[in-house]
FIDOLO-947305 format. One line per 5 residues: number of its first residue (from 1); their letters; for each residue x negated, y negated, z of N, C-alpha, C. Coordinates in nm, 2 decimals, padded with zeros to 4 digits. Last residue first. Example, Ala and Ser with C-alpha at 12.3 -4.5 7.8 and 13.67 -1.06 7.14 Angstrom:
BEGIN
2	sa	-01.28:00.22:00.71:-01.37:00.11:00.71:-01.29:00.00:00.79  -01.32:00.57:00.78:-01.23:00.45:00.78:-01.32:00.33:00.78
END
This chain:
BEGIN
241	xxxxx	00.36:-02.86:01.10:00.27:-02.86:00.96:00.36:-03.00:00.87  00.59:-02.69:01.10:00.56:-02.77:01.21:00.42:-02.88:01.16  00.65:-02.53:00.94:00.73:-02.64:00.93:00.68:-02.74:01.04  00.43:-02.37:00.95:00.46:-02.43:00.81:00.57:-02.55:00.85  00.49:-02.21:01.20:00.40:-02.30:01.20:00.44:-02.41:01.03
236	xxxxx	00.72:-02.10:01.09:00.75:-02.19:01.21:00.65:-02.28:01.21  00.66:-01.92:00.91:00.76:-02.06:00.87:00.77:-02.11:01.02  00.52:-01.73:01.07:00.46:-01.84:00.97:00.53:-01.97:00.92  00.69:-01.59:01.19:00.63:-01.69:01.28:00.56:-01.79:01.20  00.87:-01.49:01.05:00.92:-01.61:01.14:00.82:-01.75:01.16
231	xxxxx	00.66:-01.31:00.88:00.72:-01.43:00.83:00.72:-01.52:00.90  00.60:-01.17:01.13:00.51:-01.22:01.11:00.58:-01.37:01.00  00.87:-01.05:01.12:00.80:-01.14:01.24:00.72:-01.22:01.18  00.84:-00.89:00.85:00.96:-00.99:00.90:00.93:-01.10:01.01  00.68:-00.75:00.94:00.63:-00.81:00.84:00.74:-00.94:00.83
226	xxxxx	00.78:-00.54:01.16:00.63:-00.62:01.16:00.60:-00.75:01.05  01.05:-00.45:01.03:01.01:-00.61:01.18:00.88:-00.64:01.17  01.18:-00.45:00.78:01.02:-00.42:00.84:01.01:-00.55:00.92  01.41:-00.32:00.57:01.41:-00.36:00.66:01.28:-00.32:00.73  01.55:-00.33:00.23:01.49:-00.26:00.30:01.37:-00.33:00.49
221	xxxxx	01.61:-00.45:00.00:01.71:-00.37:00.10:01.67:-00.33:00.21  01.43:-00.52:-00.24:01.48:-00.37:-00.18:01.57:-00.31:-00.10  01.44:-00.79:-00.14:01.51:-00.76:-00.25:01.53:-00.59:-00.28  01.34:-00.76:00.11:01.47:-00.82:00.10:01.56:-00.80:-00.03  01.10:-00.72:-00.05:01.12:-00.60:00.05:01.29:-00.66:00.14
216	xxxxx	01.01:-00.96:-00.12:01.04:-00.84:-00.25:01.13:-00.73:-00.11  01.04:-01.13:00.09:01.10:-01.14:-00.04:01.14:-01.03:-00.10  00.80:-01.05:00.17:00.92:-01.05:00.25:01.02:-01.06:00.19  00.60:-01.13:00.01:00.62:-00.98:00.02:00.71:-00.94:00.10  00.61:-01.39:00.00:00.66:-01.32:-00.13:00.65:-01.15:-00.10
211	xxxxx	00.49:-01.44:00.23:00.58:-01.52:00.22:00.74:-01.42:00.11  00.25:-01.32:00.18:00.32:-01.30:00.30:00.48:-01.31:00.29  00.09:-01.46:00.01:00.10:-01.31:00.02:00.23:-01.23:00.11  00.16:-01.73:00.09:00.21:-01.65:00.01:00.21:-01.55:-00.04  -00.05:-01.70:00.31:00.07:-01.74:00.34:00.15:-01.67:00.21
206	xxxxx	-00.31:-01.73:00.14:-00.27:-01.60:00.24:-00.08:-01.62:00.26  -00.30:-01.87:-00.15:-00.35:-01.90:00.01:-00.26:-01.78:00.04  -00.54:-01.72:-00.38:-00.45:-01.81:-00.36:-00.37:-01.80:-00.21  -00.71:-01.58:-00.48:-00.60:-01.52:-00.54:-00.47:-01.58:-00.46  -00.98:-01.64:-00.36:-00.95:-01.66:-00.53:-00.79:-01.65:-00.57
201	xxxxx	-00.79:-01.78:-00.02:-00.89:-01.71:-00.13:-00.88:-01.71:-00.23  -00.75:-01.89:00.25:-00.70:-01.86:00.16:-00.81:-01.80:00.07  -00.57:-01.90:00.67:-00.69:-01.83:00.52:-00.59:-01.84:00.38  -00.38:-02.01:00.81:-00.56:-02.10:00.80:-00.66:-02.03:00.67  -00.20:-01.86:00.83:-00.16:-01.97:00.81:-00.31:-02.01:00.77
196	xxxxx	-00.33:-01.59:00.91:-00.25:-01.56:00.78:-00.24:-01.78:00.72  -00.38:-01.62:01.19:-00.48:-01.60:01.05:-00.44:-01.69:00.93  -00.12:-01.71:01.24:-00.19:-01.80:01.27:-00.30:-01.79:01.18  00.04:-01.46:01.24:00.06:-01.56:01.15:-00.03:-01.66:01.14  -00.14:-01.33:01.44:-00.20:-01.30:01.28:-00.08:-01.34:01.22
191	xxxxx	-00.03:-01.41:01.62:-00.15:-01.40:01.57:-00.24:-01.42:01.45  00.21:-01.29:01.62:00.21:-01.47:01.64:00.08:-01.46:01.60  00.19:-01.02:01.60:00.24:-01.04:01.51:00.26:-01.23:01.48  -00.12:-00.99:01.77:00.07:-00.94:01.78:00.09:-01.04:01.64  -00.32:-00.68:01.61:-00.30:-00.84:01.64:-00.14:-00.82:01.70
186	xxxxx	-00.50:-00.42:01.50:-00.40:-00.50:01.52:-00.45:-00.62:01.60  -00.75:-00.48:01.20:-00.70:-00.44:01.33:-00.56:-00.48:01.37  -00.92:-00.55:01.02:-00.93:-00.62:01.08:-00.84:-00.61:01.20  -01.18:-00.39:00.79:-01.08:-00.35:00.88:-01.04:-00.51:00.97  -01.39:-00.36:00.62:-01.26:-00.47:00.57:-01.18:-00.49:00.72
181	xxxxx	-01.51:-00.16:00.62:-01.57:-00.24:00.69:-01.47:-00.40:00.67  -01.34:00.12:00.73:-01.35:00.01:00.62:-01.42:-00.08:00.68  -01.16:00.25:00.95:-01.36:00.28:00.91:-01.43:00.18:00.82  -00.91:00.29:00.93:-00.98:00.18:01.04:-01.12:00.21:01.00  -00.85:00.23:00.61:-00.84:00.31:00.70:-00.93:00.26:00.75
176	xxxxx	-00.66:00.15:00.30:-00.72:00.11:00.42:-00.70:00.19:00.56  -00.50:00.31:00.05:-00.51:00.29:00.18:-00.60:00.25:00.24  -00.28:00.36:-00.25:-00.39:00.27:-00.20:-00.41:00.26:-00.05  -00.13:00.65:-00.42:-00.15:00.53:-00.29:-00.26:00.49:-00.23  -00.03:00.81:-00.60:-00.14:00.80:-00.55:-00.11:00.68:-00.50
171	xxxxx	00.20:01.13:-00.63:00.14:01.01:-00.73:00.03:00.96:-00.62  00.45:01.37:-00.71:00.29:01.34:-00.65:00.29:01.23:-00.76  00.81:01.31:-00.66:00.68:01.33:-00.72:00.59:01.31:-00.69  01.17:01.36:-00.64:01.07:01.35:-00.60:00.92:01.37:-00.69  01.51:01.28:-00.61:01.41:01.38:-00.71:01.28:01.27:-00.59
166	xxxxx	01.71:01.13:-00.49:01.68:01.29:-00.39:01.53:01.33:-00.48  01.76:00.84:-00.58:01.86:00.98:-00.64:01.81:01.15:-00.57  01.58:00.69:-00.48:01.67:00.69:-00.44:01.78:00.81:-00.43  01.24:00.93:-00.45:01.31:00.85:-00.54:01.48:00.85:-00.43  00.97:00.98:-00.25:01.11:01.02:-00.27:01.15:00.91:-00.37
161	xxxxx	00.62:01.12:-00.33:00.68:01.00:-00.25:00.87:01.06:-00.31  00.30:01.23:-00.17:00.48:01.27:-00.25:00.53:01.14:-00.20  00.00:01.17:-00.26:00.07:01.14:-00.19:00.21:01.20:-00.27  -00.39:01.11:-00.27:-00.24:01.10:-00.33:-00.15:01.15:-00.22  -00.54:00.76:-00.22:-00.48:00.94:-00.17:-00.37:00.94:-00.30
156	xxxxx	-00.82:00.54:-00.26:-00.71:00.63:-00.34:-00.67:00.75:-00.27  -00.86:00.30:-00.04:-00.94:00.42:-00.09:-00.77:00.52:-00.14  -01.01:-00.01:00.03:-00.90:00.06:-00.02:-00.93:00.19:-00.05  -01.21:-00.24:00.03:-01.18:-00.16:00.16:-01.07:00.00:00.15  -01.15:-00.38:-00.21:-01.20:-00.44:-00.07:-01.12:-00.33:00.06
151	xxxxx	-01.02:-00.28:-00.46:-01.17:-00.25:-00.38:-01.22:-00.28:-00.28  -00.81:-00.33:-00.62:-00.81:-00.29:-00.49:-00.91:-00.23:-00.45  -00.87:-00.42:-00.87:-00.80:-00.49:-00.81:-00.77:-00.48:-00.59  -01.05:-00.20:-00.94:-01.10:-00.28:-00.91:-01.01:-00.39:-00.86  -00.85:00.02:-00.97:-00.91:00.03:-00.87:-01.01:-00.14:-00.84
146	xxxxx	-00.66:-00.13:-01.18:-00.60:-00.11:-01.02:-00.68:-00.08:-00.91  -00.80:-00.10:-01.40:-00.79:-00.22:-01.35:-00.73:-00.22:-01.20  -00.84:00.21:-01.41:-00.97:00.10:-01.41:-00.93:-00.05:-01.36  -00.58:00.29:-01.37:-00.67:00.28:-01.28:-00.76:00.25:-01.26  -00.53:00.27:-01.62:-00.46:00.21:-01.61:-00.59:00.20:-01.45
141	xxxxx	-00.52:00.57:-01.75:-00.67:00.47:-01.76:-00.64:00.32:-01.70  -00.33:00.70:-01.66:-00.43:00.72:-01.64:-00.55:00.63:-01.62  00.02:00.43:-01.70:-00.12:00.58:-01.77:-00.26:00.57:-01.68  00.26:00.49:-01.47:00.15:00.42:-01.54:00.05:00.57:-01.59  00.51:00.40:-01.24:00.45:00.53:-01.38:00.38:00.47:-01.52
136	xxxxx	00.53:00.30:-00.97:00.52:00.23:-01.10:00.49:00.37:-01.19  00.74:00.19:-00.71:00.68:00.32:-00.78:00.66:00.31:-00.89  00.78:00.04:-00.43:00.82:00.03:-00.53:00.70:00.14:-00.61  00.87:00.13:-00.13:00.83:00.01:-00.21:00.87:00.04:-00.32  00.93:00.20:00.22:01.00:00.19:00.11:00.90:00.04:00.02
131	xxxxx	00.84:00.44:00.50:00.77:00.30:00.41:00.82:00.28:00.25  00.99:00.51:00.75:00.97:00.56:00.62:00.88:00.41:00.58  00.89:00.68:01.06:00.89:00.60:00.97:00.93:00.63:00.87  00.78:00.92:01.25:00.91:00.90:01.24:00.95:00.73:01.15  00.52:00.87:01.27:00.57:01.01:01.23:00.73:00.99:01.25
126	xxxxx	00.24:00.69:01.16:00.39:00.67:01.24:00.49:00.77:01.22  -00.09:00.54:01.02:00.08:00.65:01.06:00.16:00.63:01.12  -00.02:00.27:00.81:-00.08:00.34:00.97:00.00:00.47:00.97  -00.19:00.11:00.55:-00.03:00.22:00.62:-00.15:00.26:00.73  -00.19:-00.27:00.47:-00.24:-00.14:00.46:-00.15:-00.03:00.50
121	xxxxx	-00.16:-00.59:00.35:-00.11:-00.46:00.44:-00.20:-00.35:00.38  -00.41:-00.84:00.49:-00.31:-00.76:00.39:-00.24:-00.68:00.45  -00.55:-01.16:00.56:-00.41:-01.09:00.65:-00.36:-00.98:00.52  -00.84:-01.35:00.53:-00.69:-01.30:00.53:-00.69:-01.18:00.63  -01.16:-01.42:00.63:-01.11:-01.29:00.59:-00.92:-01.34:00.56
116	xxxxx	-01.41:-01.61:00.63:-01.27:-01.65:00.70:-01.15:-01.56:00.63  -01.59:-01.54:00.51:-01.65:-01.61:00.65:-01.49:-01.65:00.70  -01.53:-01.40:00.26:-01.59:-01.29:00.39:-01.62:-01.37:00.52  -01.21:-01.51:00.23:-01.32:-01.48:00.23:-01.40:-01.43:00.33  -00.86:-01.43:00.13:-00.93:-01.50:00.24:-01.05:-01.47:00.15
111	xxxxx	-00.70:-01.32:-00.03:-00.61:-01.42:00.03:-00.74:-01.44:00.13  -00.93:-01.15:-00.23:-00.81:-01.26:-00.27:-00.74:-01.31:-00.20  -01.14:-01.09:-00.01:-01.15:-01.11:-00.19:-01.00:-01.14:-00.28  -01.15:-01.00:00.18:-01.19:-01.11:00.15:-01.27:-01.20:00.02  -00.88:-00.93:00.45:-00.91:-00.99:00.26:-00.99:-01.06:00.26
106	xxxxx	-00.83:-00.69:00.65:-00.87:-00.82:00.60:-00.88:-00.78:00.47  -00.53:-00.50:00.70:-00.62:-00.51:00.65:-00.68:-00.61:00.64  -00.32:-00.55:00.88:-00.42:-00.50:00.98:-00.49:-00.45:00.91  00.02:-00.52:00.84:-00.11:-00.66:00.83:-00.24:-00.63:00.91  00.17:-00.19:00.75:00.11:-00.36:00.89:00.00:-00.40:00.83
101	xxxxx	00.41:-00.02:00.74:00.31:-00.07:00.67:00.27:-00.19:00.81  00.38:00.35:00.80:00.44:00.20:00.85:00.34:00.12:00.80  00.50:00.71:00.76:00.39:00.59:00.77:00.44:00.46:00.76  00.66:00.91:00.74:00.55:00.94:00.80:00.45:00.81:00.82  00.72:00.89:00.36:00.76:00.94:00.48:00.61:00.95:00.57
96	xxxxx	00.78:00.66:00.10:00.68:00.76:00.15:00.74:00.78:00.29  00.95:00.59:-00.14:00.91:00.56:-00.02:00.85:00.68:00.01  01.12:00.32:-00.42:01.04:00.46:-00.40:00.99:00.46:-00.19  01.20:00.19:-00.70:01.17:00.24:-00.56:01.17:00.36:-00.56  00.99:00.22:-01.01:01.16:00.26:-00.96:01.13:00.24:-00.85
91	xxxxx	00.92:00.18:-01.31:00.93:00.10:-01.20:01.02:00.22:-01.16  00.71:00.30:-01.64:00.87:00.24:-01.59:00.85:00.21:-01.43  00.49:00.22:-01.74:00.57:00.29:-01.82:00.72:00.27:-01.76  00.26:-00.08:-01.71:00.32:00.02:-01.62:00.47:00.09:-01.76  00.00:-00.29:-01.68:00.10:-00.22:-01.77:00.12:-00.13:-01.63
86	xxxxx	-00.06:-00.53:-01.44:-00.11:-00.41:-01.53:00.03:-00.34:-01.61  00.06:-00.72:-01.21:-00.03:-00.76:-01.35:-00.08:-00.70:-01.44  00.27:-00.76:-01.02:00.26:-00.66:-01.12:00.21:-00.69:-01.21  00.37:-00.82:-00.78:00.24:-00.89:-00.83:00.20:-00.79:-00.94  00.54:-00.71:-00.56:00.55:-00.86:-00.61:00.47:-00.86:-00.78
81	xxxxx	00.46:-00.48:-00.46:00.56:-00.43:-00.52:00.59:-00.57:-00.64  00.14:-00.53:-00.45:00.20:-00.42:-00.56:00.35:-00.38:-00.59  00.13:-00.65:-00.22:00.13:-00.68:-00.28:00.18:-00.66:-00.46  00.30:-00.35:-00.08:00.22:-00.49:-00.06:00.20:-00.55:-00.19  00.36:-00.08:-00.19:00.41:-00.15:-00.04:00.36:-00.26:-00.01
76	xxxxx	00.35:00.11:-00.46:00.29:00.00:-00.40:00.40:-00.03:-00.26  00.22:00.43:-00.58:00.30:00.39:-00.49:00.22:00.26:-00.39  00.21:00.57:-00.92:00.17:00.48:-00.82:00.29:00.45:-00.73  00.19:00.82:-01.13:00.32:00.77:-01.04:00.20:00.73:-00.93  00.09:00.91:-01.43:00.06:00.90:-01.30:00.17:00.84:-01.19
71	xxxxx	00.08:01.05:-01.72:00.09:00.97:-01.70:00.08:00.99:-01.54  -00.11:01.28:-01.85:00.00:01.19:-01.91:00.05:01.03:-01.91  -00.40:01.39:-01.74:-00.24:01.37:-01.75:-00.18:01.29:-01.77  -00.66:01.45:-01.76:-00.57:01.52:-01.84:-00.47:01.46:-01.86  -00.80:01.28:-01.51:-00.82:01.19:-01.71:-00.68:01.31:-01.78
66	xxxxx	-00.78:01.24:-01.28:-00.64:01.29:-01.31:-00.68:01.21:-01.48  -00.89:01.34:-00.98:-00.88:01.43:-01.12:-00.78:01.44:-01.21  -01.01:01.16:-00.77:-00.91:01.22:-00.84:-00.97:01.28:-00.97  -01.23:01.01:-00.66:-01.16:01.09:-00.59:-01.05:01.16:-00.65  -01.39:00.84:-00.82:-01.45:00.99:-00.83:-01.33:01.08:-00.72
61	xxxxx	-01.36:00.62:-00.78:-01.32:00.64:-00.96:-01.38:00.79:-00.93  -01.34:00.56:-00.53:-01.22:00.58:-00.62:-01.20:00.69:-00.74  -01.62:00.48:-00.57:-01.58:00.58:-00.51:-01.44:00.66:-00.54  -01.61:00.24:-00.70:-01.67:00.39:-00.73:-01.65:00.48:-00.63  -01.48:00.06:-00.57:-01.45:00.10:-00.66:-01.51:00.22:-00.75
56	xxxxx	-01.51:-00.03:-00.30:-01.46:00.10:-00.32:-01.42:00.18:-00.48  -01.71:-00.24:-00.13:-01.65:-00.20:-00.29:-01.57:-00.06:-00.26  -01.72:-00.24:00.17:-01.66:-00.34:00.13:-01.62:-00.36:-00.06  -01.70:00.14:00.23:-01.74:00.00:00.22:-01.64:-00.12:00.19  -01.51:00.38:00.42:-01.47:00.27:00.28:-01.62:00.17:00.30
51	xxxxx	-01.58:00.74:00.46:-01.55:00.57:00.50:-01.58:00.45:00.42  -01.47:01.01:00.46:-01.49:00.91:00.36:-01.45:00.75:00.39  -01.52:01.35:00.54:-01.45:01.21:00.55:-01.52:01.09:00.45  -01.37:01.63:00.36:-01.52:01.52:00.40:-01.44:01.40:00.47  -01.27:01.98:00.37:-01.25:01.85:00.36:-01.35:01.72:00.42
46	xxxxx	-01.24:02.23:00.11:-01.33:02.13:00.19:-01.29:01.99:00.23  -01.05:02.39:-00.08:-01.05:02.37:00.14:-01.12:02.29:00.15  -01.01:02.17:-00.35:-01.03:02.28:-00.23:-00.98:02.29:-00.09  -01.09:01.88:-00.15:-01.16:01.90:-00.28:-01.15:02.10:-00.27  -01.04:01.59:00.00:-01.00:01.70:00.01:-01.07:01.71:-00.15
41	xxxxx	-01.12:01.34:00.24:-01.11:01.37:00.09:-01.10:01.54:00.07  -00.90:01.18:00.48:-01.00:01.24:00.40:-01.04:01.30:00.28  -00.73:01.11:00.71:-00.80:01.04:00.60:-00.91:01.10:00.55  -00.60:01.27:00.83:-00.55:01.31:00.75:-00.65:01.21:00.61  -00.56:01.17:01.11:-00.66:01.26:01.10:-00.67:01.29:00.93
36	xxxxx	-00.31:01.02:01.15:-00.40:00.98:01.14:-00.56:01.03:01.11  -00.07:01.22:00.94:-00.14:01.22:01.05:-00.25:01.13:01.06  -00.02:01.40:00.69:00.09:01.29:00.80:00.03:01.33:00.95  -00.21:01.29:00.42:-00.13:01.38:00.51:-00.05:01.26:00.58  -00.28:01.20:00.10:-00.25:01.10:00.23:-00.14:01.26:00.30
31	xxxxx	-00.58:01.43:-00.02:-00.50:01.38:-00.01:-00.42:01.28:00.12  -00.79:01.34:-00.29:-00.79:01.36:-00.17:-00.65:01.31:-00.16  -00.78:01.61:-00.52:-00.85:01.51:-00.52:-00.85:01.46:-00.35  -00.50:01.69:-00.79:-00.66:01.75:-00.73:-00.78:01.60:-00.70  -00.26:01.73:-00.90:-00.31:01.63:-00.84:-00.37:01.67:-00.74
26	xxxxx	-00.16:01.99:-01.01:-00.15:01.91:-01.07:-00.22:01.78:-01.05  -00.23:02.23:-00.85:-00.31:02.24:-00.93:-00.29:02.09:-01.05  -00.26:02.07:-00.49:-00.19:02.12:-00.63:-00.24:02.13:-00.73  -00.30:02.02:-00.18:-00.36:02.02:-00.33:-00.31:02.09:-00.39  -00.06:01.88:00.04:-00.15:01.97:00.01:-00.20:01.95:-00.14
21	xxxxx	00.13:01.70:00.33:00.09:01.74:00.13:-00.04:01.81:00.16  00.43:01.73:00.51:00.28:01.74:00.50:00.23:01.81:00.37  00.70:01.66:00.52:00.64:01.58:00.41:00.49:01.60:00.44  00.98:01.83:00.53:00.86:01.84:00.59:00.75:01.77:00.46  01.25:01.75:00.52:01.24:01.85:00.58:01.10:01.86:00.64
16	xxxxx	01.27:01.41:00.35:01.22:01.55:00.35:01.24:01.64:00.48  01.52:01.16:00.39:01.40:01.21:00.45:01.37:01.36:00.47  01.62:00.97:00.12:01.63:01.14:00.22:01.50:01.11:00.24  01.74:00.68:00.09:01.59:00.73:00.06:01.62:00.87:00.17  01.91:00.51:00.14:01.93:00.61:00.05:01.84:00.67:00.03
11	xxxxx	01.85:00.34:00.33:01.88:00.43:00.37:01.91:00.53:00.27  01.79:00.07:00.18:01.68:00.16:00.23:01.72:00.29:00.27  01.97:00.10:-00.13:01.96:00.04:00.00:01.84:00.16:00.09  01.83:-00.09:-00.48:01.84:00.06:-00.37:01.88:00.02:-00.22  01.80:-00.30:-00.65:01.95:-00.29:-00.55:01.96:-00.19:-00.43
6	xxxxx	01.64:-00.29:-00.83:01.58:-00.33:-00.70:01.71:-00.34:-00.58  01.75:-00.24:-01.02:01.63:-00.13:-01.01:01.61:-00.16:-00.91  01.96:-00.45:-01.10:01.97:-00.33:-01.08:01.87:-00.22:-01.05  01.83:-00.77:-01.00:01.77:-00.67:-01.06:01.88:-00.50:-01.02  02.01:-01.02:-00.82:01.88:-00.94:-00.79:01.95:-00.83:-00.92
1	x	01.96:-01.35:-00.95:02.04:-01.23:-00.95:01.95:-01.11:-00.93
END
């Protein structure tokens, strides 16, 4: 029985007037614009660029400024909508405007390794997209386990995201950007079933990364041919297997 919290249909999500973010005296740090140019850390006016290694976890832990506040609004689209292994205060969907999720991060620290990488998602831009997941309201310190959970390549923005009901809030989103040395690019979508089918890792075989994030994102309502293909093509090989 699907969940009243996960019934939202994708279309209920309003698309803002104009979703380009800025620094607030609330969430000071770097922000996700709407633009592929937009990967950077903001501090002020100043803006740096900031290319991921293969840890990101210190780095992370210096991009925000958020020990004062209360609580925080995360925004997952991968693995993060399934795989909820940290406290969290409450759940809602949720979606970001301006960006598209795709399998064009490697893993090689839970669905692959560094001599035979996985298949994750990360966000590309895309200026007429929405990217619908799921929105956790978590405490602050909560970030110690989320940044290390997502250090292979990932780098903390923050970001507005929409609720079903029209309200809205800054919170922070995990991104892989082509500079990462994680990066693994596009592919067509038979391709990188074919990765996805051959890699696995500590956090168990790639395929079910895959498999269960089609899933959750069926259970939202919510409609992604890149990620949906890629399915097809995986239960094709799987059955042929």
């Amino acid at each position: 029985m699907r969940s009243e919290a996960l019934a939202n249909p994708f279309n209920a999500f309003p698309r803002p007037a104009s979703h380009a973010a800025g620094t607030s005296s609330r969430m000071r740090g770097a922000w996700l614009g709407a633009g592929a140019t937009c990967l950077v850390a903001r501090a002020g006016d100043d803006a740096i660029a900031m290319p991921a290694g293969l840890d990101t976890t210190a780095v992370n832990r210096a991009r925000h400024d958020i020990a004062g506040l209360d609580s925080v609004w995360l925004f997952g689209y991968g693995s993060l909508i399934y795989k909820v292994d940290f406290p969290y205060i409450e759940r809602r969907p949720a979606a970001i405007h301006g960006w598209s999720r795709r399998l064009w991060q490697g893993s090689h620290d839970h669905r692959g390794t560094p001599e035979h990488p996985g298949r994750v998602a990360t966000l590309i831009a895309d200026r007429d997209a929405t990217c619908v997941g799921m929105a956790y309201r978590v405490a602050p310190s909560t970030f110690e386990q989320l940044d290390h959970r997502e250090k292979n390549g990932y780098l903390r923005f923050a970001t507005e995201m929409d609720f079903a009901d029209g309200a809205r809030a800054e919170g922070l989103v995990y991104v892989a950007a082509e500079d990462n040395e994680a990066w693994s690019g596009p592919a067509s979508e038979r391709d990188i079933a074919r990765q996805v089918a051959a890699s696995t890792g500590p956090s168990g075989p790639n395929r079910d990364y895959v498999l269960l994030l089609a899933d959750a994102l069926r259970d939202l309502d919510t409609e992604d041919e890149h990620i949906f293909a890629i399915e097809s093509h995986l239960r094709a090989l799987i059955a042929a297997n």
